[in-house]
VOPAGU-2260 file (C-alpha; in pm, 1 decimal, decimal comma):
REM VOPAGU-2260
SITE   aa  ch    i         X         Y         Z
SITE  UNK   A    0   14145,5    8061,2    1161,1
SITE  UNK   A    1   14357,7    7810,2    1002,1
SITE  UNK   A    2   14231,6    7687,8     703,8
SITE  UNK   A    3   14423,0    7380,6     749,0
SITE  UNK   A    4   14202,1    7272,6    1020,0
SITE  UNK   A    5   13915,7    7013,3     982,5
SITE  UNK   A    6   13653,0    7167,9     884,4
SITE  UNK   A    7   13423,9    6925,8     911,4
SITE  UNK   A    8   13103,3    6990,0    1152,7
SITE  UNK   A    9   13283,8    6949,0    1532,2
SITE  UNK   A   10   12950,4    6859,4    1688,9
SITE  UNK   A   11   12964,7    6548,1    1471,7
SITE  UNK   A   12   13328,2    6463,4    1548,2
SITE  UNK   A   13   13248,7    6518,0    1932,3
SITE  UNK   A   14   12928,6    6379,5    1929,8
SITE  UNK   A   15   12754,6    6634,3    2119,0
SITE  UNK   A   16   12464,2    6490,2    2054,7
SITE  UNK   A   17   12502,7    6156,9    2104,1
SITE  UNK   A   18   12644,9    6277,2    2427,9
SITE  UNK   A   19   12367,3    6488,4    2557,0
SITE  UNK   A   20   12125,1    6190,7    2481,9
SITE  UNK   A   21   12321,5    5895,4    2675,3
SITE  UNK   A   22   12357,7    6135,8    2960,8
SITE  UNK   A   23   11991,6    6236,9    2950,5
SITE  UNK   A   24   11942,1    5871,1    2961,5
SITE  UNK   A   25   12205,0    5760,5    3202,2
SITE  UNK   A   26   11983,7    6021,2    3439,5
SITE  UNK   A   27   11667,9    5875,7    3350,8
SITE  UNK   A   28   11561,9    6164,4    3232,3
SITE  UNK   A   29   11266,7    6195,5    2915,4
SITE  UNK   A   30   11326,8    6485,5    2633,8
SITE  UNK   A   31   11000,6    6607,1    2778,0
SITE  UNK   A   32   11200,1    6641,1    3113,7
SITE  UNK   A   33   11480,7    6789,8    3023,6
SITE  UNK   A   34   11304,1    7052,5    2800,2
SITE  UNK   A   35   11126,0    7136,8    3117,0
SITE  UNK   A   36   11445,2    7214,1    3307,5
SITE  UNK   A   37   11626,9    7384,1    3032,1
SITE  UNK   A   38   11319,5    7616,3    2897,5
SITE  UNK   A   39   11464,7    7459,3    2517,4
SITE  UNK   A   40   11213,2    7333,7    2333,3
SITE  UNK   A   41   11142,0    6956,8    2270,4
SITE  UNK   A   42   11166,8    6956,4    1925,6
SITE  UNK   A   43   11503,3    7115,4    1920,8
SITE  UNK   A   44   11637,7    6895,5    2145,9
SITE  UNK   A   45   11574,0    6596,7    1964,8
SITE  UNK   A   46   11766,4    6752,6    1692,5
SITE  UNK   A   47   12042,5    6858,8    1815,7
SITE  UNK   A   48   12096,6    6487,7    2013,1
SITE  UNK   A   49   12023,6    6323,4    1615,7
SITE  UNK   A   50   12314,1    6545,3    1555,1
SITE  UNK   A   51   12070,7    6763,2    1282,9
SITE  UNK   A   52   12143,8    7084,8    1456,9
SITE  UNK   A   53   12428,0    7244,0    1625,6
SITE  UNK   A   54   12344,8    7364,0    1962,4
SITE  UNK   A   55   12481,7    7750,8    2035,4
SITE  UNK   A   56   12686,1    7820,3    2335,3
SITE  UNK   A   57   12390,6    7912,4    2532,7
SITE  UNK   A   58   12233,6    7629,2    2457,1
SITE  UNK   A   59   12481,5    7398,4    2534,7
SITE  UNK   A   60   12547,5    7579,9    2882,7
SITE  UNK   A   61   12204,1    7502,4    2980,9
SITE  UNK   A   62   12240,6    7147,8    2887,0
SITE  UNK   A   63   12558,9    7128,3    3114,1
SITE  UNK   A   64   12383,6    7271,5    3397,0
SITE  UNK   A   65   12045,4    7065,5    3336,8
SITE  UNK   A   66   12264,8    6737,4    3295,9
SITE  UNK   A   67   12493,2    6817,7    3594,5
SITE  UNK   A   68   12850,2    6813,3    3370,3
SITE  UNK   A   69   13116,4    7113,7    3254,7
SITE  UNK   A   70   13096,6    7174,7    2928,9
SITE  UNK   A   71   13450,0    7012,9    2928,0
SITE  UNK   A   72   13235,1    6674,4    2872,2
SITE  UNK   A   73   13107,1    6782,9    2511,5
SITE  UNK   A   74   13455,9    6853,3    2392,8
SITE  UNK   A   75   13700,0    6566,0    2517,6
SITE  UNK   A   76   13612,8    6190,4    2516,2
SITE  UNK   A   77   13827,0    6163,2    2860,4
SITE  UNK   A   78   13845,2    6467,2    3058,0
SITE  UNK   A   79   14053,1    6414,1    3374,3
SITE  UNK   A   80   14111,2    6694,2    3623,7
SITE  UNK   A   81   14366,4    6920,6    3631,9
SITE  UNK   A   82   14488,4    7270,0    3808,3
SITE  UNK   A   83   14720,3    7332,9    3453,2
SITE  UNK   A   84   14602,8    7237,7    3127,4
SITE  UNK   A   85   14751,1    7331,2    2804,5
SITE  UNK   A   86   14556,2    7318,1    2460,0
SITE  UNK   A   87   14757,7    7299,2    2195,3
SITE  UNK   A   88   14632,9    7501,1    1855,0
SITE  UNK   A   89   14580,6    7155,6    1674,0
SITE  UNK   A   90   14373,6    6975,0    1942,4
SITE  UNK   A   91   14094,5    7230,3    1882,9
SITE  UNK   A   92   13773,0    7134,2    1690,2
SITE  UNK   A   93   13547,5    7379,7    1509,1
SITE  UNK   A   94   13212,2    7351,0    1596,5
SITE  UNK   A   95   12970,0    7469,3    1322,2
SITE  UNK   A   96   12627,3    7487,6    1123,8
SITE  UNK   A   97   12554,8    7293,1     895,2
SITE  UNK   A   98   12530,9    7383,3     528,8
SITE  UNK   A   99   12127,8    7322,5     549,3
SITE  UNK   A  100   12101,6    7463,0     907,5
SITE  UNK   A  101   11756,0    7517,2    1029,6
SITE  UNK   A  102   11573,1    7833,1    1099,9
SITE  UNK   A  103   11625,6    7994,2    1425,0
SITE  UNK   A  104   11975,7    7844,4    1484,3
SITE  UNK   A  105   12269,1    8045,9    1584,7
SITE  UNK   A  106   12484,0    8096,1    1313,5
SITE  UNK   A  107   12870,5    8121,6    1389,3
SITE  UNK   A  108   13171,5    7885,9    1446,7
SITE  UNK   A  109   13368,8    7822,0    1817,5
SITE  UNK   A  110   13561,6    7675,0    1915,4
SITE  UNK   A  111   13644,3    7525,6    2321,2
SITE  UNK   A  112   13996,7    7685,1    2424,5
SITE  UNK   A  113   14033,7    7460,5    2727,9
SITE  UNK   A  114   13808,9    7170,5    2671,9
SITE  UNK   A  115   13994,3    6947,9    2960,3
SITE  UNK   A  116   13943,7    7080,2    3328,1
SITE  UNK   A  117   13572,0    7001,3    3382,3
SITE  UNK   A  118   13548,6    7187,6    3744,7
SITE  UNK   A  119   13644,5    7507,8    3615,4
SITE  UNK   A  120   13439,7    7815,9    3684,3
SITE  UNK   A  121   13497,4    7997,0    3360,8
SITE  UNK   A  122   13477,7    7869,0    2977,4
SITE  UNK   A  123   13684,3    8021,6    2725,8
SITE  UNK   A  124   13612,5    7986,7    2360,8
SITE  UNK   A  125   13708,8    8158,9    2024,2
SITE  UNK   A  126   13444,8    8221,1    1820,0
SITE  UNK   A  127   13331,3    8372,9    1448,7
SITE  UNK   A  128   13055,0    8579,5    1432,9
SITE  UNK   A  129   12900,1    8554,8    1056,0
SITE  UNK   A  130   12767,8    8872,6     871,6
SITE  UNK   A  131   12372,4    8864,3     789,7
SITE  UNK   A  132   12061,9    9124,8     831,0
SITE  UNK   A  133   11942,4    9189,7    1108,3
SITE  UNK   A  134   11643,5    9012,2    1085,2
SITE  UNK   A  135   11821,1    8660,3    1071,1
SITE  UNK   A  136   11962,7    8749,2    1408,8
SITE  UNK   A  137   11896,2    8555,9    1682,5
SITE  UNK   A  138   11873,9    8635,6    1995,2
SITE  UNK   A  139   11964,5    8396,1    2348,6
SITE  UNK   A  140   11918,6    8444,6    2699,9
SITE  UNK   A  141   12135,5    8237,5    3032,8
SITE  UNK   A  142   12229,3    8202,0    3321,2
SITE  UNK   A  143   12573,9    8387,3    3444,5
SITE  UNK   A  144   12796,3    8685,7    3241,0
SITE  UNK   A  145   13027,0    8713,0    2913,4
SITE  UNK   A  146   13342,3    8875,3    2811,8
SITE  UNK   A  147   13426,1    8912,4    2459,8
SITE  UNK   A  148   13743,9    9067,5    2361,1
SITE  UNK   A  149   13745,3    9143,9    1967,4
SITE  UNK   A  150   14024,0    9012,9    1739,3
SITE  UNK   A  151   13944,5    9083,5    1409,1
SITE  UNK   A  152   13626,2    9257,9    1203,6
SITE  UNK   A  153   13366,8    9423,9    1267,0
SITE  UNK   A  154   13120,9    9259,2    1514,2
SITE  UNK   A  155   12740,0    9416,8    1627,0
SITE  UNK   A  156   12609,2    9347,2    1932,8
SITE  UNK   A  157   12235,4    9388,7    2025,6
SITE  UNK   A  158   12002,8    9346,7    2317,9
SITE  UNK   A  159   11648,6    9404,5    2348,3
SITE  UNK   A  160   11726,3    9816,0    2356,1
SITE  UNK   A  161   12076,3    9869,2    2292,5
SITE  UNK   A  162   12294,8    9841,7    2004,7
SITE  UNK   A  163   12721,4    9865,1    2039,3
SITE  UNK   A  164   12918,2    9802,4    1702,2
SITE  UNK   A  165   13285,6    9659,8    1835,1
SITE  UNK   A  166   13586,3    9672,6    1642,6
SITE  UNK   A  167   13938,3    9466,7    1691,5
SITE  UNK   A  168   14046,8    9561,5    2038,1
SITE  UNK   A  169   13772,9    9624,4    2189,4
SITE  UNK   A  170   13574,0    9406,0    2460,4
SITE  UNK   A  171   13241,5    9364,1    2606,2
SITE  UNK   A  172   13098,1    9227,5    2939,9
SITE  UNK   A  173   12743,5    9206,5    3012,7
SITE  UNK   A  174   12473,2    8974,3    3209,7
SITE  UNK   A  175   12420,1    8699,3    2964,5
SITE  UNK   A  176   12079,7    8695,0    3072,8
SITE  UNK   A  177   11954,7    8946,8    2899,8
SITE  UNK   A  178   11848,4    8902,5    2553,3
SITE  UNK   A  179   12193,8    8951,4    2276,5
SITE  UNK   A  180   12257,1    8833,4    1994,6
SITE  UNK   A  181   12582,5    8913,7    1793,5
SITE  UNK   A  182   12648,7    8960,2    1407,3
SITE  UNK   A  183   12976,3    9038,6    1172,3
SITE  UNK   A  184   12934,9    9324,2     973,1
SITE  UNK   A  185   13105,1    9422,4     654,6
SITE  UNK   A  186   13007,8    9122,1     470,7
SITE  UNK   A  187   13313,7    8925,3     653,1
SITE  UNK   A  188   13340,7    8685,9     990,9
SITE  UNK   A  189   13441,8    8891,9    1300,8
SITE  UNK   A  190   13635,3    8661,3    1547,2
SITE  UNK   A  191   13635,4    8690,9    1880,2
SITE  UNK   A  192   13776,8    8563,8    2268,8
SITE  UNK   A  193   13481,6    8464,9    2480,6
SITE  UNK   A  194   13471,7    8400,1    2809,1
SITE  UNK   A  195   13172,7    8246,0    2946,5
SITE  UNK   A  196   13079,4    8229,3    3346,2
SITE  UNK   A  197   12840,9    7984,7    3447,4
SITE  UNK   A  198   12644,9    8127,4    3743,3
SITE  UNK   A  199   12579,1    7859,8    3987,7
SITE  UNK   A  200   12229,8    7770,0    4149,2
């Protein structure tokens, strides 16, 4: 990634949270509610809308569905329809832990690679997996399928009884409701295209 990019926390910058919580509101909706229809728990949800934790993709795709919106609405402040959109490199934000980040959250950077069209069926997104054990992984479960197409590193990818190590090149589709979790290996971030499809009711 460039290293000239902000590198401050994107959730912060995009106000994810802040988001999340005015729309939860806007729907009259309590945090006891909306942990009900997401299956995330309450306490989590407060933090990430105070903006204390960074929600993972997963995550934030059940938001989107629970709060009616693409997840084009947590990455652009106006998002107006349309069939082309081009992102430019620089109008990306990194979305990332926080240096204190709590236990149990995801840890690994992405970033939205068309954050404008919010009735599209498919979200794209380049992320970077960080190396740790095993035991720090951790592991997600949602609604609809993922491709991931490998750019650089060495990336592991686990379910409840599988294991596939994927190198640069090589991709990955699976029913994202199955347990997975992902890790970089060889003590360096593996970076990778992912393609998200939200499943509809």
């Amino acid at each position: 990634m460039d290293e000239n990019k902000d590198t401050l926390p994107g959730a912060e910058k995009l106000k994810i949270g802040q988001k999340i919580k005015e729309l939860r509101q806007k729907k009259h909706l309590t945090l006891q509610d909306l942990a009900t229809k997401t299956q995330i728990d309450k306490v989590a949800l407060s933090s990430i809308e105070g903006d204390e934790a960074v929600p993972p993709l997963g995550t934030l795709l059940k938001l989107a569905r629970a709060l009616d919106v693409s997840m084009a609405f947590f990455f652009e402040d106006e998002v107006q329809i349309e069939r082309l959109s081009v992102t430019r490199s620089g109008e990306r934000v990194r979305v990332k832990r926080r240096p204190h980040h709590q236990e149990g959250e995801v840890d690994y950077v992405y970033e939205s690679l068309e954050p404008k069209n919010p009735k599209k069926h498919m979200e794209p997104f380049l992320v970077e997996f960080q190396p740790m054990d095993t035991a720090a992984m951790v592991f997600m479960s949602h609604t609809g399928e993922e491709f991931h197409f490998v750019l650089e590193g060495k990336m592991e990818f686990r379910t409840d009884d599988r294991v596939e190590v994927l190198y640069p090149g090589d991709s990955l589709y699976f029913e994202s409701e199955m347990n997975h979790s992902f890790r970089g290996l060889d003590d360096k971030p593996a970076r990778s295209i992912v393609v998200v499809w939200n499943k509809s009711e």
